[in-house]
CHARMM internal coordinates of N, CA and C (Angstrom, degrees):
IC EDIT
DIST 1 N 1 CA 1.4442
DIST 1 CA 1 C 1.5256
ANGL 1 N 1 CA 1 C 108.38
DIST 1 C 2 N 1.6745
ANGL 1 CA 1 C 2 N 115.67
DIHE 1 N 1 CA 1 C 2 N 128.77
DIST 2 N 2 CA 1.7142
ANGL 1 C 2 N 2 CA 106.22
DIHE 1 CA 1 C 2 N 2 CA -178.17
DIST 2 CA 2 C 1.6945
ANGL 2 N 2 CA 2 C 94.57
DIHE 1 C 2 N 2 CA 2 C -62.51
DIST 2 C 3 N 1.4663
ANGL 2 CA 2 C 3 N 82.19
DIHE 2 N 2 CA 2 C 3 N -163.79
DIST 3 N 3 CA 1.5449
ANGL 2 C 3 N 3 CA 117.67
DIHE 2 CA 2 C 3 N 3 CA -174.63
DIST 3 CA 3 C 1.1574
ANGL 3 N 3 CA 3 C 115.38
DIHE 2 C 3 N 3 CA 3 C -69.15
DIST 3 C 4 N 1.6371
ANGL 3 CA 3 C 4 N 101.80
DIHE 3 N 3 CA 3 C 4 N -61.80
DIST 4 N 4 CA 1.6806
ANGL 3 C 4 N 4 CA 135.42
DIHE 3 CA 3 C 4 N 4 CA -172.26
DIST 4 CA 4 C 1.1906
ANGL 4 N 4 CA 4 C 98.18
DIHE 3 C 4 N 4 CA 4 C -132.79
DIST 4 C 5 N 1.6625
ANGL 4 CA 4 C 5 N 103.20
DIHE 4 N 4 CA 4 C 5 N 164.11
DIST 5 N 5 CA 1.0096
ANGL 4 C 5 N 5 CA 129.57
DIHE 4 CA 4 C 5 N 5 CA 153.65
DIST 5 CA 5 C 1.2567
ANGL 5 N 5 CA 5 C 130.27
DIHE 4 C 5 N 5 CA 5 C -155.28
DIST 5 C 6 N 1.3739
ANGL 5 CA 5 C 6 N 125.73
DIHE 5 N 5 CA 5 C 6 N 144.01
DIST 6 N 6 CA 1.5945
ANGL 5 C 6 N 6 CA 117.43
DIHE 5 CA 5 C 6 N 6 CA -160.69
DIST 6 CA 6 C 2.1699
ANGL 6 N 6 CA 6 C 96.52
DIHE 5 C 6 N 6 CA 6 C -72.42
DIST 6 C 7 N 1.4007
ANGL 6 CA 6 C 7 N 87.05
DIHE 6 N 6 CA 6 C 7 N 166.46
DIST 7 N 7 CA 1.4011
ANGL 6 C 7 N 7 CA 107.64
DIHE 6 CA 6 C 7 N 7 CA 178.75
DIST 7 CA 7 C 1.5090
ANGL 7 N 7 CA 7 C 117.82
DIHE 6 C 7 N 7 CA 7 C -55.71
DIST 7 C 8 N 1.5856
ANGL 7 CA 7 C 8 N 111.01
DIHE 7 N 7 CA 7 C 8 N -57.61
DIST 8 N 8 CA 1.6857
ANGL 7 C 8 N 8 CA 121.24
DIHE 7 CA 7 C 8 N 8 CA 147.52
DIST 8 CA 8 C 1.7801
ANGL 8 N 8 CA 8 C 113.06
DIHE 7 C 8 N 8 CA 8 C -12.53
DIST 8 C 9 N 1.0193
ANGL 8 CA 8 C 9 N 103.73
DIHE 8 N 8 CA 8 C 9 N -56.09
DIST 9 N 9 CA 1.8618
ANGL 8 C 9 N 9 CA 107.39
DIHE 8 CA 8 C 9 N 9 CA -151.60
DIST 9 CA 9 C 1.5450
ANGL 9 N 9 CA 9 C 102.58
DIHE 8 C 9 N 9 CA 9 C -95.52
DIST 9 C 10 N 1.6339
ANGL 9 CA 9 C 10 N 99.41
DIHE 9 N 9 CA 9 C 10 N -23.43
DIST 10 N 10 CA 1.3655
ANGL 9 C 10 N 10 CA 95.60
DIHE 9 CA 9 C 10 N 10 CA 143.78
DIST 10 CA 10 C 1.7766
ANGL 10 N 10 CA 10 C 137.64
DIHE 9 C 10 N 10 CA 10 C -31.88
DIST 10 C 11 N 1.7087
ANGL 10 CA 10 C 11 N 69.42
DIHE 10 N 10 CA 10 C 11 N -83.31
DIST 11 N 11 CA 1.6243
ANGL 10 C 11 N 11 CA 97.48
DIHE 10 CA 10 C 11 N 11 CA -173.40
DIST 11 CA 11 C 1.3983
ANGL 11 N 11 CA 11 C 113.15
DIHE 10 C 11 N 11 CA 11 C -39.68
DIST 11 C 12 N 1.3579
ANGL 11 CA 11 C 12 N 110.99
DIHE 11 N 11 CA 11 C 12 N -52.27
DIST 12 N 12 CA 1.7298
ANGL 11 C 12 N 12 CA 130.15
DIHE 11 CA 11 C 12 N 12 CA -178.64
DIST 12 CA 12 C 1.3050
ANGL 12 N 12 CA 12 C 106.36
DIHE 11 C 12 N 12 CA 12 C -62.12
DIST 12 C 13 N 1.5573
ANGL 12 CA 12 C 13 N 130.27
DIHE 12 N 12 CA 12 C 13 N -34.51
DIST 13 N 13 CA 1.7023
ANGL 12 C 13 N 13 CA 111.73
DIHE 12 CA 12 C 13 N 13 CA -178.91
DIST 13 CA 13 C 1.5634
ANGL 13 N 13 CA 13 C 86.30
DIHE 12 C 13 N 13 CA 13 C -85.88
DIST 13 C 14 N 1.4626
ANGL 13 CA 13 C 14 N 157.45
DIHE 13 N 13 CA 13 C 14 N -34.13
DIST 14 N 14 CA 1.0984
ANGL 13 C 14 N 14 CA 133.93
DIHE 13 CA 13 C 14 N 14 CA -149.79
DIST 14 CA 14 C 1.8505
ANGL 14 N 14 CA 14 C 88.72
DIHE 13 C 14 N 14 CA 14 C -80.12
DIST 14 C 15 N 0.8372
ANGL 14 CA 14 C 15 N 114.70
DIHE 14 N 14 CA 14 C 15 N -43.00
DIST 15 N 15 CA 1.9061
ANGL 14 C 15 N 15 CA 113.04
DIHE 14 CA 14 C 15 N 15 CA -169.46
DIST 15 CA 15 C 1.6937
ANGL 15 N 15 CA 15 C 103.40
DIHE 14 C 15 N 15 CA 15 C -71.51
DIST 15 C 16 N 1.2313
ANGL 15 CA 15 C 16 N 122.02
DIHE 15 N 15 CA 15 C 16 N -7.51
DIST 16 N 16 CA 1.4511
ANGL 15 C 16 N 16 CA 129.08
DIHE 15 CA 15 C 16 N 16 CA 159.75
DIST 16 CA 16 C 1.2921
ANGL 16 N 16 CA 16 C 111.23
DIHE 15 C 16 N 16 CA 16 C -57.21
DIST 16 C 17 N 1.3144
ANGL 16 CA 16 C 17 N 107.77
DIHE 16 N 16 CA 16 C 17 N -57.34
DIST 17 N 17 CA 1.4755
ANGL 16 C 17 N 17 CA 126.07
DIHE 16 CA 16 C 17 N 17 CA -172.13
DIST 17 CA 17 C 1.6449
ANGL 17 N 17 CA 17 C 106.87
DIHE 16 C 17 N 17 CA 17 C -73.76
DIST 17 C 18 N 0.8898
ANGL 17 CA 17 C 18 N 129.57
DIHE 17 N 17 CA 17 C 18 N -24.54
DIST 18 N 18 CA 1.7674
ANGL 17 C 18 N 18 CA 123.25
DIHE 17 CA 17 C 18 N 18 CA -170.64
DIST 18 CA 18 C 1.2953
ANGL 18 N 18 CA 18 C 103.79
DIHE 17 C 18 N 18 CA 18 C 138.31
DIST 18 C 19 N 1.3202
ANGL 18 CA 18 C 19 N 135.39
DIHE 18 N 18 CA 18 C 19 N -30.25
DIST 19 N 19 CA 1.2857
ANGL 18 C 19 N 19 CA 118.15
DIHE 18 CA 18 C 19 N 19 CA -129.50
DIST 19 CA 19 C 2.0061
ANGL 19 N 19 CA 19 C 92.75
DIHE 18 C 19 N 19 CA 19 C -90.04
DIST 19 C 20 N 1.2204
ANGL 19 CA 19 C 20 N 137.01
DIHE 19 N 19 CA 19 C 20 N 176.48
DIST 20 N 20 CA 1.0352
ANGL 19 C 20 N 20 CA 144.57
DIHE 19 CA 19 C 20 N 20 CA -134.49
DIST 20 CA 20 C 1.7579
ANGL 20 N 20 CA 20 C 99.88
DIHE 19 C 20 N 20 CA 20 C -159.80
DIST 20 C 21 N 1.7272
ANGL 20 CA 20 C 21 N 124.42
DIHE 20 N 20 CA 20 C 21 N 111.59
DIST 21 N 21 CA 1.2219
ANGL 20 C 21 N 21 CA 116.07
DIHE 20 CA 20 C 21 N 21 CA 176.34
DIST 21 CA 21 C 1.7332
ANGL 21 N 21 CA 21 C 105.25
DIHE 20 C 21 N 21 CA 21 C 144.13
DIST 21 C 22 N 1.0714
ANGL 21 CA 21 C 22 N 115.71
DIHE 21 N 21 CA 21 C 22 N -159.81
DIST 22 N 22 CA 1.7351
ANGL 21 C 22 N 22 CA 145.61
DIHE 21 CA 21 C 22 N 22 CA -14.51
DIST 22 CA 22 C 1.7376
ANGL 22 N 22 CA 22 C 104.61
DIHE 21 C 22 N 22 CA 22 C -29.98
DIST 22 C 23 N 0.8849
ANGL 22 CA 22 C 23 N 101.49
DIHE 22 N 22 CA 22 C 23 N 148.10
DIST 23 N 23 CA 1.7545
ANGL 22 C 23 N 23 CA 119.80
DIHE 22 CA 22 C 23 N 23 CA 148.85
DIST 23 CA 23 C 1.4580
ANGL 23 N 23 CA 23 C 123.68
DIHE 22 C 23 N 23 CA 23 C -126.55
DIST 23 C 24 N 0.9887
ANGL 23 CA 23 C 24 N 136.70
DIHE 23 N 23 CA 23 C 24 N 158.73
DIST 24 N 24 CA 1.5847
ANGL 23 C 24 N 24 CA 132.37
DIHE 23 CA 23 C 24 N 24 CA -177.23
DIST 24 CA 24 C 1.4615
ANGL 24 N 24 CA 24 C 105.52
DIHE 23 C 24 N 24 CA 24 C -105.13
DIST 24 C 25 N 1.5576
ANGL 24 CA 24 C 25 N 99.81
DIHE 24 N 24 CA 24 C 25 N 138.59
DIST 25 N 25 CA 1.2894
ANGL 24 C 25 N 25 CA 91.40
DIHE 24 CA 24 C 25 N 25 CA -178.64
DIST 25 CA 25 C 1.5515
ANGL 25 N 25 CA 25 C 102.15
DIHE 24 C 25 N 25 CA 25 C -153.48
DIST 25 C 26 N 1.0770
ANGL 25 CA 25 C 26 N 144.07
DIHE 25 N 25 CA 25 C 26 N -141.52
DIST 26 N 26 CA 1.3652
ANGL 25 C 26 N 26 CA 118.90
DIHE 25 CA 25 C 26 N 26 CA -153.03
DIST 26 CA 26 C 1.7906
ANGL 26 N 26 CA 26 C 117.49
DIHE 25 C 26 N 26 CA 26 C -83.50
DIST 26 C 27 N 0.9089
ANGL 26 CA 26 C 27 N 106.42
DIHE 26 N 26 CA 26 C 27 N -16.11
DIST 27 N 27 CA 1.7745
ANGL 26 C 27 N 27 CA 111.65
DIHE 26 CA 26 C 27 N 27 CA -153.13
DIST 27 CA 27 C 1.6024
ANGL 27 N 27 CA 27 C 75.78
DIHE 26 C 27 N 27 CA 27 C -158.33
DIST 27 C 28 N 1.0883
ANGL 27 CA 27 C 28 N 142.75
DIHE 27 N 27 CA 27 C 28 N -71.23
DIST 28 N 28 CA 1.6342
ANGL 27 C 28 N 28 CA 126.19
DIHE 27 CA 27 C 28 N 28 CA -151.25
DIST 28 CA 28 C 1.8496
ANGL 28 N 28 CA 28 C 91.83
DIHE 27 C 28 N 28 CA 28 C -139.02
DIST 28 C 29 N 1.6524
ANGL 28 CA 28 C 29 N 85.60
DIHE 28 N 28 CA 28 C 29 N 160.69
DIST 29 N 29 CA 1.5561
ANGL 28 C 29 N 29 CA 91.69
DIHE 28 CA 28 C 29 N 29 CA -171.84
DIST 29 CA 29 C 1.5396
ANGL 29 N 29 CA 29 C 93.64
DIHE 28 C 29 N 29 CA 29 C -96.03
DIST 29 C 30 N 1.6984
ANGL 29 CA 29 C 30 N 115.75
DIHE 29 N 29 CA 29 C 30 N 173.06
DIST 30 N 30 CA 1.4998
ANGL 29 C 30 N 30 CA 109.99
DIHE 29 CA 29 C 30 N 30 CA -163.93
DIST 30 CA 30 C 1.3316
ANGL 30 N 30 CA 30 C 91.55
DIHE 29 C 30 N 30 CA 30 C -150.60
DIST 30 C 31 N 0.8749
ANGL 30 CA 30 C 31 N 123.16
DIHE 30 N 30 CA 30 C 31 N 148.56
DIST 31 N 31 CA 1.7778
ANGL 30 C 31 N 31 CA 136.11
DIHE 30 CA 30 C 31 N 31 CA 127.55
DIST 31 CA 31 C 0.9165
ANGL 31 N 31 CA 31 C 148.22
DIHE 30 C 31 N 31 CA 31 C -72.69
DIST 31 C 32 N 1.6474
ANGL 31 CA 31 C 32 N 129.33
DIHE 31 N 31 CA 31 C 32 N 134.29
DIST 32 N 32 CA 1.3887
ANGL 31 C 32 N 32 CA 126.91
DIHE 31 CA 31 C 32 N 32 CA -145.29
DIST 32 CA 32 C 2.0637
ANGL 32 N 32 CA 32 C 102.39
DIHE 31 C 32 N 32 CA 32 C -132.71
DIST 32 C 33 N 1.2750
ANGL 32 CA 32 C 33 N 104.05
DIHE 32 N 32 CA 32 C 33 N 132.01
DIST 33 N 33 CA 1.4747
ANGL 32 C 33 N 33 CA 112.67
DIHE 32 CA 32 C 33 N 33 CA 159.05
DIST 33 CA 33 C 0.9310
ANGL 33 N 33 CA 33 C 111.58
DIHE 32 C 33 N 33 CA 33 C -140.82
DIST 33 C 34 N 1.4545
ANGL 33 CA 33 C 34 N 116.58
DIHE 33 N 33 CA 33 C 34 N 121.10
DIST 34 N 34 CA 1.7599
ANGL 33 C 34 N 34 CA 128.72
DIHE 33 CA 33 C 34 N 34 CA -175.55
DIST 34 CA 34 C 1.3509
ANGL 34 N 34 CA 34 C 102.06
DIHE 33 C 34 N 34 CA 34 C 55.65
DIST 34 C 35 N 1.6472
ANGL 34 CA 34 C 35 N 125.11
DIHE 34 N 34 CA 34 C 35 N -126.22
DIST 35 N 35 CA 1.4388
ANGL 34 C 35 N 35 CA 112.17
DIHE 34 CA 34 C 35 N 35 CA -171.83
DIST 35 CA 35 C 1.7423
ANGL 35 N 35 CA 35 C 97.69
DIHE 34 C 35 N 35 CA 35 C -108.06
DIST 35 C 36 N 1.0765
ANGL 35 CA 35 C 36 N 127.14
DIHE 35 N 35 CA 35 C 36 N 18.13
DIST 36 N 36 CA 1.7458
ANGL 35 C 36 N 36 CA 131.89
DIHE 35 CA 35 C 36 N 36 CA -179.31
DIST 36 CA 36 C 1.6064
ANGL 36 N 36 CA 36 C 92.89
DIHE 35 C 36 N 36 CA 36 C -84.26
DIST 36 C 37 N 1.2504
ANGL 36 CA 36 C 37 N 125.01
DIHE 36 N 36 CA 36 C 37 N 108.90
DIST 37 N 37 CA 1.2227
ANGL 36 C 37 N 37 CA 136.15
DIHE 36 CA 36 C 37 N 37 CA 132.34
DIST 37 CA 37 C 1.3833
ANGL 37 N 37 CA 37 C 126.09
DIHE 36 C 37 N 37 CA 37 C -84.66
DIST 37 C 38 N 1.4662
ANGL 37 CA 37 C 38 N 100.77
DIHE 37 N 37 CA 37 C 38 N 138.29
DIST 38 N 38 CA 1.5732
ANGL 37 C 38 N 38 CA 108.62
DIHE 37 CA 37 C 38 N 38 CA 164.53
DIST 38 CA 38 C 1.4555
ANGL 38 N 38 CA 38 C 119.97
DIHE 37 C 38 N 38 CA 38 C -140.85
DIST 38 C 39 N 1.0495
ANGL 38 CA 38 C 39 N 134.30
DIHE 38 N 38 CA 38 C 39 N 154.63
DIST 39 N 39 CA 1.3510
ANGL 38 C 39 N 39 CA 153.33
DIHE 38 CA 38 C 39 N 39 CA -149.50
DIST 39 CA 39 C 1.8670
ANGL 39 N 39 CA 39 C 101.49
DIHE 38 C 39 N 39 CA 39 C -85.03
DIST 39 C 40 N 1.1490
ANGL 39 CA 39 C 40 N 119.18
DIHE 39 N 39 CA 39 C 40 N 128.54
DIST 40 N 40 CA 1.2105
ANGL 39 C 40 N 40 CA 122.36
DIHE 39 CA 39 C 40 N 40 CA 141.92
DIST 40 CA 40 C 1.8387
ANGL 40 N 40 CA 40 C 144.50
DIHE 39 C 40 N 40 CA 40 C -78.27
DIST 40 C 41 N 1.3728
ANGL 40 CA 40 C 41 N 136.55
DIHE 40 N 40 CA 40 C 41 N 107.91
DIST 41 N 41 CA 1.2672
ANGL 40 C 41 N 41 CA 99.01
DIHE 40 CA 40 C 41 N 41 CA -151.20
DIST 41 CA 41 C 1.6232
ANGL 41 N 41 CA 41 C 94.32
DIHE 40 C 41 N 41 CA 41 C -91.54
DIST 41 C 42 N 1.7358
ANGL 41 CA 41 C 42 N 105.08
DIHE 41 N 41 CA 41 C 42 N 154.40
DIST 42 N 42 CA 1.5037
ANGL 41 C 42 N 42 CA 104.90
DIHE 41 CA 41 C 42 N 42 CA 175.14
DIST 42 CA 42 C 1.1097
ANGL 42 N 42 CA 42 C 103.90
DIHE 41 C 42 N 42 CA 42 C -58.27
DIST 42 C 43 N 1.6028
ANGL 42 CA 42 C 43 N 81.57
DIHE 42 N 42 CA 42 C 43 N 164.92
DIST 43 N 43 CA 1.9887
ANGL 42 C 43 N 43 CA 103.88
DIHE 42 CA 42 C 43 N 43 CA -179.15
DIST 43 CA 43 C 1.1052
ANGL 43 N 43 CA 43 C 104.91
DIHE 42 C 43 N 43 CA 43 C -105.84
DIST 43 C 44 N 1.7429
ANGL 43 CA 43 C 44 N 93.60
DIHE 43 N 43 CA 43 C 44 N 141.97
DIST 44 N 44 CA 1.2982
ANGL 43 C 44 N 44 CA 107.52
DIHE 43 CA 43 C 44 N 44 CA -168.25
DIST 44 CA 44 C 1.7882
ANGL 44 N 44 CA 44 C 96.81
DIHE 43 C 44 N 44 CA 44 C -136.19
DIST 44 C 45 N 1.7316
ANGL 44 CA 44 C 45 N 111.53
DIHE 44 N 44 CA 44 C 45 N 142.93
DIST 45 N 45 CA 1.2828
ANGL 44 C 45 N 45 CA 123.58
DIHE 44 CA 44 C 45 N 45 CA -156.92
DIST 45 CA 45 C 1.2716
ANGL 45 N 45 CA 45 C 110.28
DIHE 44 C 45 N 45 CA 45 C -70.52
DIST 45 C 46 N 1.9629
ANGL 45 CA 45 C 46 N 130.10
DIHE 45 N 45 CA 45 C 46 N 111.32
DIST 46 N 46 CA 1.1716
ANGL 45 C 46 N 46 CA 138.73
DIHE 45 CA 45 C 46 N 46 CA 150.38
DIST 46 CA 46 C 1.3358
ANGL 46 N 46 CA 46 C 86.11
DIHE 45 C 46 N 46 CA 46 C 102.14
DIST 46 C 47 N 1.6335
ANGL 46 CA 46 C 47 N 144.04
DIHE 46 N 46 CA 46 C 47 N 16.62
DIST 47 N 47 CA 1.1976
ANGL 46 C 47 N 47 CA 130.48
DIHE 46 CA 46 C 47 N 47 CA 156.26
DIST 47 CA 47 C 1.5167
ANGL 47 N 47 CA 47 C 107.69
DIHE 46 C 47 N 47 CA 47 C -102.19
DIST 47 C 48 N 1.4538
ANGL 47 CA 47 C 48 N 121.37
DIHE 47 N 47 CA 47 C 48 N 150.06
DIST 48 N 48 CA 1.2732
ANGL 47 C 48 N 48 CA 118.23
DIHE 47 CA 47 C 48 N 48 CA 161.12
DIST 48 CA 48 C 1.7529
ANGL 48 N 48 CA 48 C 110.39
DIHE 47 C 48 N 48 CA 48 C -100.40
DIST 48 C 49 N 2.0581
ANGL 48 CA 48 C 49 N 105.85
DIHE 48 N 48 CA 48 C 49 N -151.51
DIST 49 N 49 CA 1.9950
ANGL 48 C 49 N 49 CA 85.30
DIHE 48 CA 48 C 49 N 49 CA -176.06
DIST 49 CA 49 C 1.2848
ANGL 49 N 49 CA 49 C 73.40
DIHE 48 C 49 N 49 CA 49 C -138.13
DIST 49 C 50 N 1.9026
ANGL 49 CA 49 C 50 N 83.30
DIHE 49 N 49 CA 49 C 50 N 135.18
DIST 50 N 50 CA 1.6492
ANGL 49 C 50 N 50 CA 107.19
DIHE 49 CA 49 C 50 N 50 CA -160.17
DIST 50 CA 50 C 1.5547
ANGL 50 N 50 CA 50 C 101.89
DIHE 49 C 50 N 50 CA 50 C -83.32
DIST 50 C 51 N 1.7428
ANGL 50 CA 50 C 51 N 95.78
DIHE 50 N 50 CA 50 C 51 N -160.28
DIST 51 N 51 CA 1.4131
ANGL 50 C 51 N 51 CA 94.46
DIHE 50 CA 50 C 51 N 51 CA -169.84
DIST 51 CA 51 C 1.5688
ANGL 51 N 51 CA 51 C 131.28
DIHE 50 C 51 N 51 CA 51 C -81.87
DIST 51 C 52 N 1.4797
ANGL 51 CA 51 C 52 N 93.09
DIHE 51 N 51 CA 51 C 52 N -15.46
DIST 52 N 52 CA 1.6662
ANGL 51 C 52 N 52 CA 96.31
DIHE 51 CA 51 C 52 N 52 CA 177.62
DIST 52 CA 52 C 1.4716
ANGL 52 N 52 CA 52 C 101.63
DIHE 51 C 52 N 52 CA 52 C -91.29
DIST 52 C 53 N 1.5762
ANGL 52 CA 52 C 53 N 136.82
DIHE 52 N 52 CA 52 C 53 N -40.75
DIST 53 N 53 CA 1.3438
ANGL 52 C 53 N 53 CA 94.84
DIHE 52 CA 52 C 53 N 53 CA 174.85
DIST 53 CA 53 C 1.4154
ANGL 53 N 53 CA 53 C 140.16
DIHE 52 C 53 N 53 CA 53 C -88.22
DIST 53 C 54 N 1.6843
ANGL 53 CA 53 C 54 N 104.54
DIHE 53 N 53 CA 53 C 54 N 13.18
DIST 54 N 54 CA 1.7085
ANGL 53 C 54 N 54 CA 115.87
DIHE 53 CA 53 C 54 N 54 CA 169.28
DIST 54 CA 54 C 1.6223
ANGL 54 N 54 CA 54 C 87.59
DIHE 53 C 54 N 54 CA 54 C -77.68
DIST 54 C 55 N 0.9361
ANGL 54 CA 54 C 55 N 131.71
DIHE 54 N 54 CA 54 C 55 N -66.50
DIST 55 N 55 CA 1.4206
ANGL 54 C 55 N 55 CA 113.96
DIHE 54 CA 54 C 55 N 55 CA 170.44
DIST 55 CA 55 C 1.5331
ANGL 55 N 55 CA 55 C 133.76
DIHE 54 C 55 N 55 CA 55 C 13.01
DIST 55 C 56 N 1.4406
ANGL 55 CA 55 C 56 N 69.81
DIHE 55 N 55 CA 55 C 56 N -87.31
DIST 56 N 56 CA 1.6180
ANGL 55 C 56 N 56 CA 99.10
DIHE 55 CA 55 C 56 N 56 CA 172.78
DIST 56 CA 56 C 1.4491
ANGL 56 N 56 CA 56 C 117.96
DIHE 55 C 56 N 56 CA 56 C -51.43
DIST 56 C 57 N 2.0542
ANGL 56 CA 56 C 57 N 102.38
DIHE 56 N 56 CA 56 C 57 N -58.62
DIST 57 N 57 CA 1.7266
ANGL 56 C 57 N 57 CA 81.62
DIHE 56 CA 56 C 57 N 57 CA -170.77
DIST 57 CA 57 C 1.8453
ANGL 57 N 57 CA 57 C 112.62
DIHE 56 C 57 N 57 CA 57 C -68.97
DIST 57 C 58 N 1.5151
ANGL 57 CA 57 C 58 N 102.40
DIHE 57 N 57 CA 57 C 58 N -0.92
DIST 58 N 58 CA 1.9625
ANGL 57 C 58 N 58 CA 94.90
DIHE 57 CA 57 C 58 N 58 CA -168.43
DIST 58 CA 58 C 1.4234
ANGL 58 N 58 CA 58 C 91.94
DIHE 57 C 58 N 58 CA 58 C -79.17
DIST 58 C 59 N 1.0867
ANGL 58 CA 58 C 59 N 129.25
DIHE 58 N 58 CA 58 C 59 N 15.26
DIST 59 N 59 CA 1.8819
ANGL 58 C 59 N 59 CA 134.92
DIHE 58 CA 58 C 59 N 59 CA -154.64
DIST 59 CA 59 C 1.1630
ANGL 59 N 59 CA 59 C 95.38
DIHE 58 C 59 N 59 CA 59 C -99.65
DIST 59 C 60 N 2.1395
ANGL 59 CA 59 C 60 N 107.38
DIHE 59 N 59 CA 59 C 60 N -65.48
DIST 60 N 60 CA 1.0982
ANGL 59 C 60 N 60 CA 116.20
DIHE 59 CA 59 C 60 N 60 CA -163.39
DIST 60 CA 60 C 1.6346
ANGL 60 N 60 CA 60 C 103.56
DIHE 59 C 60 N 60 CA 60 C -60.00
DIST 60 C 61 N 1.2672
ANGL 60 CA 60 C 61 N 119.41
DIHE 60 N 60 CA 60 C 61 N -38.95
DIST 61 N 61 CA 1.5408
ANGL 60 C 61 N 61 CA 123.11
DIHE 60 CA 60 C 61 N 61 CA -137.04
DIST 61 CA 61 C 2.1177
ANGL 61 N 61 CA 61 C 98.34
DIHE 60 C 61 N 61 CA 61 C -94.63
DIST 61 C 62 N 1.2055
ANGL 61 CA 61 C 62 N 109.31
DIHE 61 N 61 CA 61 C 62 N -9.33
DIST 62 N 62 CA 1.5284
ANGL 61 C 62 N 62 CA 111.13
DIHE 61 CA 61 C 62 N 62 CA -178.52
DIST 62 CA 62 C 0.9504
ANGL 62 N 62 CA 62 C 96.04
DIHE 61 C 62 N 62 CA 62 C 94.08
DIST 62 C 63 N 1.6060
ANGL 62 CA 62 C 63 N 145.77
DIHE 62 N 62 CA 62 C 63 N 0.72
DIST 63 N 63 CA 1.7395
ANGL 62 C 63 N 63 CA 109.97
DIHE 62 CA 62 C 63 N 63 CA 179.39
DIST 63 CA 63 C 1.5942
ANGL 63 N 63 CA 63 C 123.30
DIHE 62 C 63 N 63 CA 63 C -112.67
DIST 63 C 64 N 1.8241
ANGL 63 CA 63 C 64 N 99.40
DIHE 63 N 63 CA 63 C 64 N 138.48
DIST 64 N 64 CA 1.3311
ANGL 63 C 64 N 64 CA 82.07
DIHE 63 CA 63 C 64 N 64 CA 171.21
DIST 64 CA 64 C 0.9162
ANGL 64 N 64 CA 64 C 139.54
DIHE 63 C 64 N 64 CA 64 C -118.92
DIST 64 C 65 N 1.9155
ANGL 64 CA 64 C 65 N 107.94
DIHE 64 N 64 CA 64 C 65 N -173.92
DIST 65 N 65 CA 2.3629
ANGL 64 C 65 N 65 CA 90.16
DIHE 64 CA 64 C 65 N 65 CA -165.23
DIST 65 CA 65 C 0.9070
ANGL 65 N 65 CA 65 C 135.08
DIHE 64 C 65 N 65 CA 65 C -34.37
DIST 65 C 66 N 1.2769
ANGL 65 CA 65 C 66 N 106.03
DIHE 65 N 65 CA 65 C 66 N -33.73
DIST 66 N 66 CA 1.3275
ANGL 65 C 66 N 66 CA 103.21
DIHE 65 CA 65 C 66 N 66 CA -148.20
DIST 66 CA 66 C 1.9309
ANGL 66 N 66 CA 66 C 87.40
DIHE 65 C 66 N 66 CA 66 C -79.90
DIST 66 C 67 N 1.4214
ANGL 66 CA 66 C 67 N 139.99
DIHE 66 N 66 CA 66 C 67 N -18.17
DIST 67 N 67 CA 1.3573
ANGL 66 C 67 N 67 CA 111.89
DIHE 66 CA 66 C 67 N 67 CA -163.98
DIST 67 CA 67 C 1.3615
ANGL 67 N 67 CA 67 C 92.41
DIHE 66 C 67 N 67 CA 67 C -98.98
DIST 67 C 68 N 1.7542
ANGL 67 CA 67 C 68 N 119.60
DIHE 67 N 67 CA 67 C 68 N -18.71
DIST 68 N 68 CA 1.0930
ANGL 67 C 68 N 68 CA 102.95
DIHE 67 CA 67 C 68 N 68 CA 160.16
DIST 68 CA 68 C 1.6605
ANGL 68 N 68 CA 68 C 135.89
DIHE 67 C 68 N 68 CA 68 C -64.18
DIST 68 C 69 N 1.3710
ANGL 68 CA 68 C 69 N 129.31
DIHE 68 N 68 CA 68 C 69 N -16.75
DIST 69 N 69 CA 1.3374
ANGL 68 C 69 N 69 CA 115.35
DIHE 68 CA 68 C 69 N 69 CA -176.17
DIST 69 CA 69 C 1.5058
ANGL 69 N 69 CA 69 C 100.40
DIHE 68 C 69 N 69 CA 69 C -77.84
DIST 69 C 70 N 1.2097
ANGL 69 CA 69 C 70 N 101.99
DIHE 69 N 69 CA 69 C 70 N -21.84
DIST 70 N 70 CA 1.6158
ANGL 69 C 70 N 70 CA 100.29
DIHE 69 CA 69 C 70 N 70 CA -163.17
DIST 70 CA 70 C 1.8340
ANGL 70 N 70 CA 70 C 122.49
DIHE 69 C 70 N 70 CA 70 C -73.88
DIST 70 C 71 N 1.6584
ANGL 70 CA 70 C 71 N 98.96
DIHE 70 N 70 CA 70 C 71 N -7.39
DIST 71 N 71 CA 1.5255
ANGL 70 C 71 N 71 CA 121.23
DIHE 70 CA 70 C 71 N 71 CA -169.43
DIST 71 CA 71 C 2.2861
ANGL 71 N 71 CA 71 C 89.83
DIHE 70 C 71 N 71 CA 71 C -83.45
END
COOR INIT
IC SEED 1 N 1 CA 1 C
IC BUILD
């Protein structure tokens, strides 16, 4: 699993998986499959989203590495 990853490559493995969005929502935009929401974090310039909080959101959302490296 890299380090980082930009917000983009995010977005694109979560819509691999099902999930449906960005949407805006109060403080951060999110993605939605069925009733599983998860958080997008804003983007912020020349950073990507490191390894502990992809972590985290593959935590919240049920998936694991391993189907993520494979997306």
């Amino acid at each position: 699993m890299p380090g980082a990853i930009s917000r983009q490559e995010l977005i694109r493995k979560f819509r691999a998986l099902g999930y449906s969005g960005p949407f805006s929502g109060k403080r951060h935009q999110f993605m939605q499959m069925d009733r599983q929401k998860i958080r997008i974090p804003n983007p912020h310039s020349g950073q990507g989203i490191g390894m502990g909080l992809l972590t985290e959101i593959l935590r919240q959302a049920g998936v694991e590495k391993s189907v993520w490296e494979k997306l």
